[in-house]
C-alpha positions as CSV (number, residue, x, y, z in Angstrom):
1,X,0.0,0.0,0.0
2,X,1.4,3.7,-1.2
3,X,1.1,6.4,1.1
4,X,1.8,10.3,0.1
5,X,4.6,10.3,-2.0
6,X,4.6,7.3,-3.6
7,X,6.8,6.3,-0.1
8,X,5.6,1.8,0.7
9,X,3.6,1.0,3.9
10,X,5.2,-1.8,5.5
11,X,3.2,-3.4,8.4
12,X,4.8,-6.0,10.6
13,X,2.0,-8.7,10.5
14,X,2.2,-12.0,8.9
15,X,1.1,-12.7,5.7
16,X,-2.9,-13.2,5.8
17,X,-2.8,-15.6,2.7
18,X,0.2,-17.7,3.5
19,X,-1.5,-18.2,6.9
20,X,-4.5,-19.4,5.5
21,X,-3.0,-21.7,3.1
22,X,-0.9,-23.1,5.8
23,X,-4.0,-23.6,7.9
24,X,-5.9,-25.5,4.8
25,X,-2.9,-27.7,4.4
26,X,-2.6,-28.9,7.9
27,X,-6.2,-29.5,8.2
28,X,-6.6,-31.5,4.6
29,X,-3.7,-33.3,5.2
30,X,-3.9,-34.5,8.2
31,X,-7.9,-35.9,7.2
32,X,-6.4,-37.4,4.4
33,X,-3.1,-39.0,6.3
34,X,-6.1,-40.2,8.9
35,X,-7.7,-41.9,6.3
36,X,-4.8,-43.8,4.9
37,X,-4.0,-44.9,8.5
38,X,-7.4,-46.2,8.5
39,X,-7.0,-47.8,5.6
40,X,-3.3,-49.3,6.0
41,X,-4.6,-50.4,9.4
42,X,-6.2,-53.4,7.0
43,X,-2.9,-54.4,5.2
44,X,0.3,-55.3,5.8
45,X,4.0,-53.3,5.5
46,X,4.4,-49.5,5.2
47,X,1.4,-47.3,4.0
48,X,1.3,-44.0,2.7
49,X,-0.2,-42.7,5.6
50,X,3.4,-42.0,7.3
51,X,4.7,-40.0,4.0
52,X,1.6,-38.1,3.7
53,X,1.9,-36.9,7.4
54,X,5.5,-36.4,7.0
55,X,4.9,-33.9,3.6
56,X,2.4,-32.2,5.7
57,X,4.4,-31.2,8.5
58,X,7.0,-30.8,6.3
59,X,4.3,-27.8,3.8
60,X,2.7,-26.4,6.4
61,X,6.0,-25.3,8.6
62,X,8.0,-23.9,5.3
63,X,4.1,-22.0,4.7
64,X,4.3,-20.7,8.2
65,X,8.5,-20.0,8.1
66,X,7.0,-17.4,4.7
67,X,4.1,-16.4,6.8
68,X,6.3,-14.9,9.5
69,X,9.5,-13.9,7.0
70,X,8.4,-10.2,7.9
71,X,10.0,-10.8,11.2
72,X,13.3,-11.3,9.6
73,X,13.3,-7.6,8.3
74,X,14.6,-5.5,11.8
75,X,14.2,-2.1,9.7
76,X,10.5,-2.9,9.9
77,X,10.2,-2.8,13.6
78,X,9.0,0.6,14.9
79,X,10.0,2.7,18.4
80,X,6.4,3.1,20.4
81,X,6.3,5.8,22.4
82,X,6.3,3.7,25.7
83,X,9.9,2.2,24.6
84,X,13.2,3.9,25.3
85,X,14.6,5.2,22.5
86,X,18.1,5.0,21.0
């Protein structure tokens, strides 16, 4: 967002999307690594219900690691009034 004189707006909040998306992926991955748990539990050796909760984890923390990358940036971090200055 552009405020006077064409100068960027940088807020230090996480990114709404990525947090969302992250959100989605945990949730529909984890329903559909509980269903091939369920449906391993019926046959024997390794299932895919191990690798599809290990891809999960593995989306949803680099979604949440680009969420938060504003953090990274200490430029962005503003003195409040209540903080000593300096």
């Amino acid at each position: 967002m552009l405020v006077g004189n064409n100068v960027p707006m940088f807020k230090l909040r996480p990114y709404r999307g990525l947090l969302i998306a992250a959100i989605l992926v945990f949730i529909l991955g984890s329903l559909l690594s509980g269903y091939f748990f369920y449906e391993d539990a019926y046959t024997a050796g390794i299932g895919r219900a191990p690798v599809a909760l290990i891809v999960t984890i593995i989306i949803t923390l680099l979604l949440l690691i680009a969420a938060f990358s504003r953090y990274g940036f200490k430029h962005l971090h503003h003195h409040r009034a209540g903080y000593k200055r300096g």
